[in-house]
PyMOL Python script that loads the backbone (N, CA, C, O; Angstrom):
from pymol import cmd

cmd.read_pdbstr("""\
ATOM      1  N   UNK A   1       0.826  -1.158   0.000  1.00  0.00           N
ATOM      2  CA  UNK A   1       0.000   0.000   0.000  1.00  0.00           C
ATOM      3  C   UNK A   1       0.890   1.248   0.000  1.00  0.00           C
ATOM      4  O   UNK A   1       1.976   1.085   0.556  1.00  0.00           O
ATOM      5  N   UNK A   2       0.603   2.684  -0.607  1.00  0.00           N
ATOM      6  CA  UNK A   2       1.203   3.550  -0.931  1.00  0.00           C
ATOM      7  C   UNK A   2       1.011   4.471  -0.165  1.00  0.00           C
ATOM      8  O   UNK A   2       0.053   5.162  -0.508  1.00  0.00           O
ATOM      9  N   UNK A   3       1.664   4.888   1.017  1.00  0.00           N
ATOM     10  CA  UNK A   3       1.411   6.300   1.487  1.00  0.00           C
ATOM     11  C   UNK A   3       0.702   7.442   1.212  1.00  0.00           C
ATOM     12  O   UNK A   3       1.617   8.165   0.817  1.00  0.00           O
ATOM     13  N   UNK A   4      -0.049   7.940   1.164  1.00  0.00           N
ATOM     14  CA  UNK A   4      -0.645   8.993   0.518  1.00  0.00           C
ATOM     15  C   UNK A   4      -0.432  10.445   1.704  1.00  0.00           C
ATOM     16  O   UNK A   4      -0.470  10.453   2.934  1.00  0.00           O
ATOM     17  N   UNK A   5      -0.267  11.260   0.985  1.00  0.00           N
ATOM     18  CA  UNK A   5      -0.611  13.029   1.851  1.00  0.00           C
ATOM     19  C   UNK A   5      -1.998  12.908   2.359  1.00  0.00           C
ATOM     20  O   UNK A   5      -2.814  12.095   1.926  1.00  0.00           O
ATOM     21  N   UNK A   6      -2.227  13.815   3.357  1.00  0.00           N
ATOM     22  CA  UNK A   6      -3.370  14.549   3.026  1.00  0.00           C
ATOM     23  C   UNK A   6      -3.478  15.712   1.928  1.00  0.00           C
ATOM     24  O   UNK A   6      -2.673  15.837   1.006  1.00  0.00           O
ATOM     25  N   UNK A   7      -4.584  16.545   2.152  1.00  0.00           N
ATOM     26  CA  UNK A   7      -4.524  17.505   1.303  1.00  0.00           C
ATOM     27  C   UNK A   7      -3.734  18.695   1.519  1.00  0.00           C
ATOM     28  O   UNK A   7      -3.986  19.682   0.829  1.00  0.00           O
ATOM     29  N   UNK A   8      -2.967  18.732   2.236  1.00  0.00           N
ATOM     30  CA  UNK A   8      -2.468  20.207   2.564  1.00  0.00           C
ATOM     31  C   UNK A   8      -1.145  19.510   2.523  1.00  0.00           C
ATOM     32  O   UNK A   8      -0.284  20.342   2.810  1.00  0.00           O
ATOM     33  N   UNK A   9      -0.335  17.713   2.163  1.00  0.00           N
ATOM     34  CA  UNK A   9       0.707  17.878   1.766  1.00  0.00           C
ATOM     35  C   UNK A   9       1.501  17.072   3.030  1.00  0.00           C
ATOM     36  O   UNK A   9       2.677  16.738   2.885  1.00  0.00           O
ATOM     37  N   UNK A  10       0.772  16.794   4.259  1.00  0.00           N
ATOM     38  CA  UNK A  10       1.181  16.195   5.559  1.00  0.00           C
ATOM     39  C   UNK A  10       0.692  14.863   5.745  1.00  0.00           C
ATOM     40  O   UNK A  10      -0.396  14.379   5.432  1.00  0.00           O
ATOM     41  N   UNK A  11       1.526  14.436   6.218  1.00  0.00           N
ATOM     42  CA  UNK A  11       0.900  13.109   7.061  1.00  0.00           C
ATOM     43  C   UNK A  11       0.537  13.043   8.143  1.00  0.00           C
ATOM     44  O   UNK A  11       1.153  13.540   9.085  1.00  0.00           O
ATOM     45  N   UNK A  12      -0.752  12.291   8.262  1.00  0.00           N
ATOM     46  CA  UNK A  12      -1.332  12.181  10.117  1.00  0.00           C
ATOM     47  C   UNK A  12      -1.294  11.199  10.387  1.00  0.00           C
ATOM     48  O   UNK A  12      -0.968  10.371   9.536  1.00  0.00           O
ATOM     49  N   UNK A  13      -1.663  10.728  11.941  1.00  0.00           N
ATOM     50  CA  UNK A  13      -1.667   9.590  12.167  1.00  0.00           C
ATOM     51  C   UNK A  13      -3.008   8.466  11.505  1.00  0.00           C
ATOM     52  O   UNK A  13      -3.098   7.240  11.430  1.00  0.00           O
ATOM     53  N   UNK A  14      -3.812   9.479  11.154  1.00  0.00           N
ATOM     54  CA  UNK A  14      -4.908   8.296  10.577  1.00  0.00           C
ATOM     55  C   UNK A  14      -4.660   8.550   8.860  1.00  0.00           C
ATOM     56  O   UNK A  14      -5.519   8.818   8.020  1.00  0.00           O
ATOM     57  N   UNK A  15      -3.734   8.436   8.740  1.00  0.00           N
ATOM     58  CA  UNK A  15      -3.612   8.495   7.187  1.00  0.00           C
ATOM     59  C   UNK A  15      -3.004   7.231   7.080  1.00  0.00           C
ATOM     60  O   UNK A  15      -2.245   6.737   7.914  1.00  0.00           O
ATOM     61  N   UNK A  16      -3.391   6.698   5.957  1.00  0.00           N
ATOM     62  CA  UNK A  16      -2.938   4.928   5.901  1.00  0.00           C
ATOM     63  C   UNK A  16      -0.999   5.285   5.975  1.00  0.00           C
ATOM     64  O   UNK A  16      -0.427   6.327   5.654  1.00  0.00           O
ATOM     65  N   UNK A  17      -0.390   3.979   6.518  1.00  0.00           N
ATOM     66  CA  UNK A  17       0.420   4.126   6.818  1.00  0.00           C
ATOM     67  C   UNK A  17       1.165   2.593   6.541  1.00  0.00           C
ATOM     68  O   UNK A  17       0.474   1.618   6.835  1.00  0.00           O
ATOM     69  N   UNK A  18       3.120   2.232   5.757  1.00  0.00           N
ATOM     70  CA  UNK A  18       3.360   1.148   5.782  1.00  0.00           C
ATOM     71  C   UNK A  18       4.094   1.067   7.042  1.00  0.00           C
ATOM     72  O   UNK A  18       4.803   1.984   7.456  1.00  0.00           O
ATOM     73  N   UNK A  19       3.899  -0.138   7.696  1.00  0.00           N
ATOM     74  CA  UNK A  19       4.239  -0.527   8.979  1.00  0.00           C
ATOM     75  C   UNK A  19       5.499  -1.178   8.474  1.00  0.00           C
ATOM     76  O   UNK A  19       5.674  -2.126   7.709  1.00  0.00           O
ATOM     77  N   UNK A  20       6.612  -0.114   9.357  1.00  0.00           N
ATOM     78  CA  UNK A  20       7.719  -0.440   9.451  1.00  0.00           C
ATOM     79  C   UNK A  20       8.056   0.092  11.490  1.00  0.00           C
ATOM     80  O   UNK A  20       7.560   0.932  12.241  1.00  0.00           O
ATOM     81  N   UNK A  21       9.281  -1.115  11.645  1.00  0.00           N
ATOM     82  CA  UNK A  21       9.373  -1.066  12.458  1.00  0.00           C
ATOM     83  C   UNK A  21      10.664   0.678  13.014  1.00  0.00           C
ATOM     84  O   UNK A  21      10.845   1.151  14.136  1.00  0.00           O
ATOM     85  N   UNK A  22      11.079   0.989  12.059  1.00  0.00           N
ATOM     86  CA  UNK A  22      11.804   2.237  12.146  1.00  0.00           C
ATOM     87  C   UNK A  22      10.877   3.652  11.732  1.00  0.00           C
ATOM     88  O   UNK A  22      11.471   4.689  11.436  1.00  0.00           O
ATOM     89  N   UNK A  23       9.776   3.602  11.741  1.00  0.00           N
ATOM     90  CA  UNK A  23       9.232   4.824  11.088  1.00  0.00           C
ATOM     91  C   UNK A  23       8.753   5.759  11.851  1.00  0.00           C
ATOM     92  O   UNK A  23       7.859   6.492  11.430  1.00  0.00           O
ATOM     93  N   UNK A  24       9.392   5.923  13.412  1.00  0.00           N
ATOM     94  CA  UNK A  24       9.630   6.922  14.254  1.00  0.00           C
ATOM     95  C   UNK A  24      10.552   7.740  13.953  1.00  0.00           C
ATOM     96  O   UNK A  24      10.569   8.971  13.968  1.00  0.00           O
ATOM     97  N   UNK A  25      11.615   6.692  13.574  1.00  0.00           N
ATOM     98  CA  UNK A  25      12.991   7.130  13.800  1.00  0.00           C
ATOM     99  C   UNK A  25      13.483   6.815  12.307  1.00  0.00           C
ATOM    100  O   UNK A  25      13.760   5.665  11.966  1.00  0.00           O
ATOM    101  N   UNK A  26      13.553   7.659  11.640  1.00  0.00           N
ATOM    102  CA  UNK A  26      13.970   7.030  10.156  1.00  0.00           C
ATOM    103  C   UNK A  26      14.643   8.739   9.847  1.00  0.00           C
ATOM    104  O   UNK A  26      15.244   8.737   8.773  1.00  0.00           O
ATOM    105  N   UNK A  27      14.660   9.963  10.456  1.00  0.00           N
ATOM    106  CA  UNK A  27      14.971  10.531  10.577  1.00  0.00           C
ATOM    107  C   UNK A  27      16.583  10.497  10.678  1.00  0.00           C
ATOM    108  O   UNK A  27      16.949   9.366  10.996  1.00  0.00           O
ATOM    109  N   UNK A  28      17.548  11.308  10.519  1.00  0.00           N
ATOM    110  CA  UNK A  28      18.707  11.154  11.129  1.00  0.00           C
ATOM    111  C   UNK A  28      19.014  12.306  12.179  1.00  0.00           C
ATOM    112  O   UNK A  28      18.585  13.460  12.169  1.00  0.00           O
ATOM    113  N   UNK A  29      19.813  11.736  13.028  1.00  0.00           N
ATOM    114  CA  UNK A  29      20.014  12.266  14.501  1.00  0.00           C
ATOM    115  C   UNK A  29      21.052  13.216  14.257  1.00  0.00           C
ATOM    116  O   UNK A  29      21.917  12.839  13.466  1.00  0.00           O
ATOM    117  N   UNK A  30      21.181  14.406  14.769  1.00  0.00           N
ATOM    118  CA  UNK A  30      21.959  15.187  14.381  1.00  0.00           C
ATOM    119  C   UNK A  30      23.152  14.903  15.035  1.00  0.00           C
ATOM    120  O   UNK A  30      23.090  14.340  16.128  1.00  0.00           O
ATOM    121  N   UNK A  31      24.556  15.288  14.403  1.00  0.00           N
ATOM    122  CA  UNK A  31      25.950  14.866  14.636  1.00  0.00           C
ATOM    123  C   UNK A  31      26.377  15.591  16.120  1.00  0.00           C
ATOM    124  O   UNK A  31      26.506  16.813  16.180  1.00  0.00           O
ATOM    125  N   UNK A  32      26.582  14.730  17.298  1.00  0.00           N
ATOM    126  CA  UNK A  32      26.503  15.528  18.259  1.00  0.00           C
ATOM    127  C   UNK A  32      28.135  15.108  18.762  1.00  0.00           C
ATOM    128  O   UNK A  32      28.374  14.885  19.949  1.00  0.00           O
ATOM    129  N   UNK A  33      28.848  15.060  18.047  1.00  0.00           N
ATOM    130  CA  UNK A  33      30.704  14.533  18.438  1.00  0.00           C
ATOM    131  C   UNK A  33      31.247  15.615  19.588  1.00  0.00           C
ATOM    132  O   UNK A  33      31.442  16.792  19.286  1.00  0.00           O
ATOM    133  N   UNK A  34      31.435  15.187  20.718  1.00  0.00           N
ATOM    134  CA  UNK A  34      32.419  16.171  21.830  1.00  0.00           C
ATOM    135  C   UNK A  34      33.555  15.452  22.138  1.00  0.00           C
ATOM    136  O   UNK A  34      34.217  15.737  23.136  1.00  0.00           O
ATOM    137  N   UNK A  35      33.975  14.200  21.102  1.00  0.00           N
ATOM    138  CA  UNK A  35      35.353  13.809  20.967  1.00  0.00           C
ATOM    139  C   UNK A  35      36.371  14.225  21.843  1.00  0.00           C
ATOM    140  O   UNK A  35      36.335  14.873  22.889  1.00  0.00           O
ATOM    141  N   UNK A  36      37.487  13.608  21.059  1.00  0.00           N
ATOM    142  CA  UNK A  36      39.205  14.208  21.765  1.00  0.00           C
ATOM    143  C   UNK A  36      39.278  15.131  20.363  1.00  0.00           C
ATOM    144  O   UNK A  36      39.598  16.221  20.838  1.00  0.00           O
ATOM    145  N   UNK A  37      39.199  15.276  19.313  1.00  0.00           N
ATOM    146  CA  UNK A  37      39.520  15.656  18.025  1.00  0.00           C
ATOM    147  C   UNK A  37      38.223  16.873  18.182  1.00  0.00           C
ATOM    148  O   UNK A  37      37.982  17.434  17.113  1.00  0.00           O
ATOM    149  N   UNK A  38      37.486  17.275  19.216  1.00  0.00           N
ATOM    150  CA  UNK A  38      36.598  18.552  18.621  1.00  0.00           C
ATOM    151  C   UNK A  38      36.894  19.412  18.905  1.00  0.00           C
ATOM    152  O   UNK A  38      35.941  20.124  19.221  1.00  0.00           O
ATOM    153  N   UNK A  39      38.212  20.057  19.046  1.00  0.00           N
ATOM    154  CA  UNK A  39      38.665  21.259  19.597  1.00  0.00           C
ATOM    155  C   UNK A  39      39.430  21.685  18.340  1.00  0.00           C
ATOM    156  O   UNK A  39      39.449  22.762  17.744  1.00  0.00           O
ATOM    157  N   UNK A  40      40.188  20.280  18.064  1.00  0.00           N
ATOM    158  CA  UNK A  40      41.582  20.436  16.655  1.00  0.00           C
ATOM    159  C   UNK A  40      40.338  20.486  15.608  1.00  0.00           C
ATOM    160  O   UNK A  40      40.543  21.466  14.893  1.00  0.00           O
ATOM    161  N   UNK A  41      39.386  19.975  15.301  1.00  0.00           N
ATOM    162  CA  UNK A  41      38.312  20.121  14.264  1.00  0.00           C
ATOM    163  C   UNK A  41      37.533  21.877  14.326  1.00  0.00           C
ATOM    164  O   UNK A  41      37.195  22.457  13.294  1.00  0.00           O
ATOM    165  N   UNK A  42      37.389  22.414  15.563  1.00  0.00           N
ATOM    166  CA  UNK A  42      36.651  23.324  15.351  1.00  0.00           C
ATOM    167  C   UNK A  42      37.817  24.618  14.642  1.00  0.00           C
ATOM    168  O   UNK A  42      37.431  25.653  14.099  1.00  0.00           O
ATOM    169  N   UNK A  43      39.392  24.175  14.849  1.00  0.00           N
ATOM    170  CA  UNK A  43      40.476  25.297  14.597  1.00  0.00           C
ATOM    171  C   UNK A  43      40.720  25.126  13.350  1.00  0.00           C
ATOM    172  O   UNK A  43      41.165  26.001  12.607  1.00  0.00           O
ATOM    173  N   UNK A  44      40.352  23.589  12.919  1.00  0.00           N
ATOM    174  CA  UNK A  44      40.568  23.134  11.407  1.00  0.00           C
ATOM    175  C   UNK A  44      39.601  24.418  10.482  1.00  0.00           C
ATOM    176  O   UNK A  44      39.787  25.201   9.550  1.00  0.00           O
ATOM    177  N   UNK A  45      38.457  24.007  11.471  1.00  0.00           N
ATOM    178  CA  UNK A  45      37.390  24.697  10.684  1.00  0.00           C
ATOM    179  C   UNK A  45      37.710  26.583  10.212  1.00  0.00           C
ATOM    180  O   UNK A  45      37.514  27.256   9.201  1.00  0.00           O
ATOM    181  N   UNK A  46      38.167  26.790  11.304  1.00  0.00           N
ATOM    182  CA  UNK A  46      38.211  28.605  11.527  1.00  0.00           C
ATOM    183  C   UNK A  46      39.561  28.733  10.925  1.00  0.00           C
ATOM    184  O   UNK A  46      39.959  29.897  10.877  1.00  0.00           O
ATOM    185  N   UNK A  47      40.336  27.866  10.471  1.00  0.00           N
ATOM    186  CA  UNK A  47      41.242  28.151   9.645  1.00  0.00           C
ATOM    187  C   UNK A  47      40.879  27.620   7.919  1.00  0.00           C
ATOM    188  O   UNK A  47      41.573  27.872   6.934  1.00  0.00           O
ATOM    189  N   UNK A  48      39.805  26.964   7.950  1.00  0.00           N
ATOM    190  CA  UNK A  48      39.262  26.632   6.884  1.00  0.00           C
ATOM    191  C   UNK A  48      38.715  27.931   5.945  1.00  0.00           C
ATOM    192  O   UNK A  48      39.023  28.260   4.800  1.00  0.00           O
ATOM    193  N   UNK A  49      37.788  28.518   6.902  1.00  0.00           N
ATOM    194  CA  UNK A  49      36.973  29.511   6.625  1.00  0.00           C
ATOM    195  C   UNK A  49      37.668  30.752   6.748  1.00  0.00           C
ATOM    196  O   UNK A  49      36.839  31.637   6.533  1.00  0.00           O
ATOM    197  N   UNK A  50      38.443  31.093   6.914  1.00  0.00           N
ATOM    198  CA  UNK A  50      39.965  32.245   7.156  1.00  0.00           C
ATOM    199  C   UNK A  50      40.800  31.871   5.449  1.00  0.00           C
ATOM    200  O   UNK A  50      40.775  32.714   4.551  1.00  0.00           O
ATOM    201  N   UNK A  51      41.277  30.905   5.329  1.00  0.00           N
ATOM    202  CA  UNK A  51      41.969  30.344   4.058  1.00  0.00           C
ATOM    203  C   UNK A  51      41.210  31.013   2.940  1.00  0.00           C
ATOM    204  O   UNK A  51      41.639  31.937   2.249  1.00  0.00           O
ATOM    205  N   UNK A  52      39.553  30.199   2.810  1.00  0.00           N
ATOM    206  CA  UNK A  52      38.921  30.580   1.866  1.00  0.00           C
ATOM    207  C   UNK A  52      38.720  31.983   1.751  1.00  0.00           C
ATOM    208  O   UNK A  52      38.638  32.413   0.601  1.00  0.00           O
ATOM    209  N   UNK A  53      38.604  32.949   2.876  1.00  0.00           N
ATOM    210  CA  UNK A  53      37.852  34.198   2.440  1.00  0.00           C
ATOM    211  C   UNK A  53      39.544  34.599   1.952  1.00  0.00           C
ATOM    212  O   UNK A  53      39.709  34.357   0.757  1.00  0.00           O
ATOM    213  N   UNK A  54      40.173  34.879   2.304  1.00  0.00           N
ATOM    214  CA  UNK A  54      41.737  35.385   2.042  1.00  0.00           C
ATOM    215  C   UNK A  54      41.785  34.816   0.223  1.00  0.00           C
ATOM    216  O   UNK A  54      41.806  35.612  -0.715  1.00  0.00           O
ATOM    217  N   UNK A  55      41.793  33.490   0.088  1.00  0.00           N
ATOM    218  CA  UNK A  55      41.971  33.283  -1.111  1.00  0.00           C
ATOM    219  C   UNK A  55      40.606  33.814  -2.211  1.00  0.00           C
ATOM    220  O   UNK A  55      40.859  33.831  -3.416  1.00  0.00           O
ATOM    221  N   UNK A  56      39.422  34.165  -1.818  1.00  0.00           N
ATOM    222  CA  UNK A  56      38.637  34.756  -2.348  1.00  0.00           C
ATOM    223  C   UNK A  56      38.935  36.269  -2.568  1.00  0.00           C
ATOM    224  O   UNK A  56      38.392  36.745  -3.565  1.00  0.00           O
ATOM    225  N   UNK A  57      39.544  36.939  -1.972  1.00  0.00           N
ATOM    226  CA  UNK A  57      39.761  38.230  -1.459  1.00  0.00           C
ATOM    227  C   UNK A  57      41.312  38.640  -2.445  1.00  0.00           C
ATOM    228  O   UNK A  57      41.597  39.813  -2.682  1.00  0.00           O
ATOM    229  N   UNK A  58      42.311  37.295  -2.998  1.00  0.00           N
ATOM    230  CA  UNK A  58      43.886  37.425  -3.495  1.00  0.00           C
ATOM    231  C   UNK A  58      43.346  37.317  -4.999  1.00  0.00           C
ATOM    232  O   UNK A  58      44.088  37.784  -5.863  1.00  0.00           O
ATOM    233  N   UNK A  59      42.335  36.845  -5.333  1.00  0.00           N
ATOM    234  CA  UNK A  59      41.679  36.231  -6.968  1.00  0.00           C
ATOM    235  C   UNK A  59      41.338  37.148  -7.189  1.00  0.00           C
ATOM    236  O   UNK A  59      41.403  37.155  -8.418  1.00  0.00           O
ATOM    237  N   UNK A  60      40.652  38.851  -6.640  1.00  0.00           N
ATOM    238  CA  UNK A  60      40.168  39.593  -6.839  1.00  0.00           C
ATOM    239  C   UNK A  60      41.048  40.778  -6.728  1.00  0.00           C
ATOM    240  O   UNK A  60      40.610  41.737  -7.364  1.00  0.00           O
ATOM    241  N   UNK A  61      42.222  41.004  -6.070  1.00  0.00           N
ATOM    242  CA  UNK A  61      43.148  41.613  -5.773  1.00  0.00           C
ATOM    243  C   UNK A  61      44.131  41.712  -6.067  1.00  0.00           C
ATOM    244  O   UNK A  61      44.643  42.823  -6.200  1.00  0.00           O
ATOM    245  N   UNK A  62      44.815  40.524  -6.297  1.00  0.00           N
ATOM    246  CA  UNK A  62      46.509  40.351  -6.381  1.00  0.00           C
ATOM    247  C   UNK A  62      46.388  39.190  -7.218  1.00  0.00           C
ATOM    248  O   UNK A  62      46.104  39.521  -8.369  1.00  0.00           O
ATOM    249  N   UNK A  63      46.463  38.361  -7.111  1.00  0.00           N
ATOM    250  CA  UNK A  63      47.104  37.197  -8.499  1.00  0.00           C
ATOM    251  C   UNK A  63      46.344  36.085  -7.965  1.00  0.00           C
ATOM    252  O   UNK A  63      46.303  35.603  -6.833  1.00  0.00           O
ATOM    253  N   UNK A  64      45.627  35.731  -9.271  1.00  0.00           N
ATOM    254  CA  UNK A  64      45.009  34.765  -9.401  1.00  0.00           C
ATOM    255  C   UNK A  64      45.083  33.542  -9.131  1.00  0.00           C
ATOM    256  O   UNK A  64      44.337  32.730  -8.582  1.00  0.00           O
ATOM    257  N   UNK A  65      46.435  33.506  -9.752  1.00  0.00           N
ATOM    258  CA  UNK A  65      47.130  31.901  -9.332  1.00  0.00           C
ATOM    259  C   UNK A  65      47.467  31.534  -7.760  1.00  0.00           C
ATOM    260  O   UNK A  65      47.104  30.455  -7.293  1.00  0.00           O
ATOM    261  N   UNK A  66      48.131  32.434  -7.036  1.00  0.00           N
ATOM    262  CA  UNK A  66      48.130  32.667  -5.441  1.00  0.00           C
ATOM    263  C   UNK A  66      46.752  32.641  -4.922  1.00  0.00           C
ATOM    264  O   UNK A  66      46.644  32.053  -3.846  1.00  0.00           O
ATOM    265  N   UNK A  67      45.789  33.081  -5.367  1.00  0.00           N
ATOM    266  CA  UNK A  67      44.627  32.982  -4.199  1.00  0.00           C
ATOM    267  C   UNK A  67      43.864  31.646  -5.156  1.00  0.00           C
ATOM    268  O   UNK A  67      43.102  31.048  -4.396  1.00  0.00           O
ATOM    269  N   UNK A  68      43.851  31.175  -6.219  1.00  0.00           N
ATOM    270  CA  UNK A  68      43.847  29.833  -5.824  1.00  0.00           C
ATOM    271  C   UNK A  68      44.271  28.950  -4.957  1.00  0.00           C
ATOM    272  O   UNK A  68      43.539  28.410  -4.128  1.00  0.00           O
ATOM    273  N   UNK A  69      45.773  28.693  -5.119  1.00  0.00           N
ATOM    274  CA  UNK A  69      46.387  27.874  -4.415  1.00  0.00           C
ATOM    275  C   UNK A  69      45.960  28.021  -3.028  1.00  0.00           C
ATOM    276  O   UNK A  69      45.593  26.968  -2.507  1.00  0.00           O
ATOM    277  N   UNK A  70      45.901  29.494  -2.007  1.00  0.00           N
ATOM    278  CA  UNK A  70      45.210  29.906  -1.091  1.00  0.00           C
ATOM    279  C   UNK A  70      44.245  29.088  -0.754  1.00  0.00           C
ATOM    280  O   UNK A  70      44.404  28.587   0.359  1.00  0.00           O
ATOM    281  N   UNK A  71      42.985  28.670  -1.508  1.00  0.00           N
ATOM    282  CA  UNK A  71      41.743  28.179  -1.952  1.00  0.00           C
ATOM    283  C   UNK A  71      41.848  26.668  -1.741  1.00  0.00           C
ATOM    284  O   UNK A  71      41.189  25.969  -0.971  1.00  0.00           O
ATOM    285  N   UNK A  72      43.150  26.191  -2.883  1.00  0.00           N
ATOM    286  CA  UNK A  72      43.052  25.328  -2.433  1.00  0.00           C
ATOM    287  C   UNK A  72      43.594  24.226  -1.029  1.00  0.00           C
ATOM    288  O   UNK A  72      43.218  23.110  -0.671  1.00  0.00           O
ATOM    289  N   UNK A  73      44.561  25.112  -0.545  1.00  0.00           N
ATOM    290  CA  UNK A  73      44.844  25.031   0.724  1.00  0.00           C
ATOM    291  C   UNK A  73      44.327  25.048   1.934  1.00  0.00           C
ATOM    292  O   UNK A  73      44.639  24.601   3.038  1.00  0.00           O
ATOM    293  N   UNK A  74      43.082  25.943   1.278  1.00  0.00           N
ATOM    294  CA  UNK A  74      42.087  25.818   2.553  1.00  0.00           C
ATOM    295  C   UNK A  74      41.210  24.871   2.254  1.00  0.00           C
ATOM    296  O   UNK A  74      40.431  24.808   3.205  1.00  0.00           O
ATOM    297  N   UNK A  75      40.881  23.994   1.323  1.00  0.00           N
ATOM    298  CA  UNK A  75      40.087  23.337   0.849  1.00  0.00           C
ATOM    299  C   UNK A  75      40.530  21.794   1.199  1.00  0.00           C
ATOM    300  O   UNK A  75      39.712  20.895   1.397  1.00  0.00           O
ATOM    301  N   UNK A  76      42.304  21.593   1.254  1.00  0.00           N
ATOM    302  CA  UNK A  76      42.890  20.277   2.244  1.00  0.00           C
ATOM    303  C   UNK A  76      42.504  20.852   3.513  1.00  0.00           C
ATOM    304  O   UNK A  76      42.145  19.859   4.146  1.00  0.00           O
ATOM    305  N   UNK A  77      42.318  22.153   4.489  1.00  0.00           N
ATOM    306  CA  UNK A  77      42.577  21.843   5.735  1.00  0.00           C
ATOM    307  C   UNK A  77      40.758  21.936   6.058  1.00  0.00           C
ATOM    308  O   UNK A  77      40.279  22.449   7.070  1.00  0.00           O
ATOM    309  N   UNK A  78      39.962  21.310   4.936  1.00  0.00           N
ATOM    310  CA  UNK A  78      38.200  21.150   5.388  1.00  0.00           C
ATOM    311  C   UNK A  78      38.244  19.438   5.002  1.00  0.00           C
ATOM    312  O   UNK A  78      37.352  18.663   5.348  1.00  0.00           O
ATOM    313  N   UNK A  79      39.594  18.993   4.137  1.00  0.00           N
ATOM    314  CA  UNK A  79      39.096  17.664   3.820  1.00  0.00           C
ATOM    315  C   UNK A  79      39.501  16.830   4.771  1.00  0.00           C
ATOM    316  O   UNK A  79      39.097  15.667   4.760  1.00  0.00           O
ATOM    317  N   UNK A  80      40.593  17.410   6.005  1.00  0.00           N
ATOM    318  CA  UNK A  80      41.013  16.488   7.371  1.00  0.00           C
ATOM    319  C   UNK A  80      40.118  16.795   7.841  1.00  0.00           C
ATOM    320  O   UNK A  80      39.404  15.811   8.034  1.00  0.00           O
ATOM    321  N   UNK A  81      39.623  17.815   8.226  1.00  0.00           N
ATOM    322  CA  UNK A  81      38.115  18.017   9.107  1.00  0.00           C
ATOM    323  C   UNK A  81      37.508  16.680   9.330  1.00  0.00           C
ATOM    324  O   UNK A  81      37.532  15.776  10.165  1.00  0.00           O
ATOM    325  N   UNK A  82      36.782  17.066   7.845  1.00  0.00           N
ATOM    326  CA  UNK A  82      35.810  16.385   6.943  1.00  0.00           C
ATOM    327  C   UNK A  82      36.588  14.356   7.806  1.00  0.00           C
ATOM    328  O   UNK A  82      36.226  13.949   8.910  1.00  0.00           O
ATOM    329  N   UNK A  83      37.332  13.776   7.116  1.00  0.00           N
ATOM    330  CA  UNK A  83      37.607  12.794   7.720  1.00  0.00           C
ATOM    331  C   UNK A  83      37.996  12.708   9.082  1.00  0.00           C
ATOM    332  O   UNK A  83      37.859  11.579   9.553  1.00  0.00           O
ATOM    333  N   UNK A  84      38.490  13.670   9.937  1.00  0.00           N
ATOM    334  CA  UNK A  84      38.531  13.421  11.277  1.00  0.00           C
ATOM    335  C   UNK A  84      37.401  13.103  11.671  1.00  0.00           C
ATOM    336  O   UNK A  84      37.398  12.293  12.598  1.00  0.00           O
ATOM    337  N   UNK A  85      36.097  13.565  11.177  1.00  0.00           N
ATOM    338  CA  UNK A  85      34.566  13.594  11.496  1.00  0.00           C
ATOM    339  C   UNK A  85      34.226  12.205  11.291  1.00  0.00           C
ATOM    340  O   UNK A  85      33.908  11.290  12.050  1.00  0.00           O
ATOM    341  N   UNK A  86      34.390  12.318   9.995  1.00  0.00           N
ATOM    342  CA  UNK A  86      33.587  10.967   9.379  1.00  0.00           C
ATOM    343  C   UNK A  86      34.506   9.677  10.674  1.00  0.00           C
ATOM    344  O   UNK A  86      33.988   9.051  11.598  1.00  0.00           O
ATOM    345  N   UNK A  87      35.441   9.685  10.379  1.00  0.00           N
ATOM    346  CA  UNK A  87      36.080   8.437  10.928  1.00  0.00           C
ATOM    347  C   UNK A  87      36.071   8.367  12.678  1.00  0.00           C
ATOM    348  O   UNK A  87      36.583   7.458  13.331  1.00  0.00           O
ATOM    349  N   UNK A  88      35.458   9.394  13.162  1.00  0.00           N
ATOM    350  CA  UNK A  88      34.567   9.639  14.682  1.00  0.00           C
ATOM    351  C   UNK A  88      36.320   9.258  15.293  1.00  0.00           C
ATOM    352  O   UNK A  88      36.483   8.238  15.963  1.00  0.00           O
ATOM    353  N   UNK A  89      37.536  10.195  14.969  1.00  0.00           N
ATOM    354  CA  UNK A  89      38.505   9.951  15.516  1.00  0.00           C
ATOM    355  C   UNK A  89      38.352  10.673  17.092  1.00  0.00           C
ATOM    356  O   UNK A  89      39.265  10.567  17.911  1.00  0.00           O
TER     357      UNK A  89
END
""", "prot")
cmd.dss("prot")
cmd.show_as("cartoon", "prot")
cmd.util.cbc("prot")
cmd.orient("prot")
């Protein structure tokens, strides 16, 4: 059987429904990490976001090729982030 809306686009509880045993929780839980690594992740980050505006700011200013590289330098120090996260170091 197919889920259906109501009319305004919502689901209620008396709206036919497939019985699954996760369909409370089928949602995902938001990332709540207070790790050993969330202090070095949050500096990763503010040097992430420091890198990029600087190299946004050298492409428009001074030489193109430099505030790339800028760019992309800040763009390795979001991809350790990025895996320190994922890999819940």
């Amino acid at each position: 059987m197919i889920e259906q809306p109501e009319e305004n686009g919502a689901f209620t509880e008396n709206s036919p429904t497939i019985s699954s045993p996760l369909r409370k929780h089928q949602h995902l839980e938001p990332f709540r990490d207070q790790g050993p690594t969330f202090v070095f992740r949050q500096w990763l980050n503010v040097l992430f976001i420091l890198g990029a505006i600087a190299g946004i700011v050298l492409v428009y200013t001074h030489s193109r090729d430099l505030g790339i590289y800028v760019f992309i330098g800040a763009g390795v120090l979001k991809f350790i982030e990025l895996s320190l996260r994922l890999l819940k170091l």
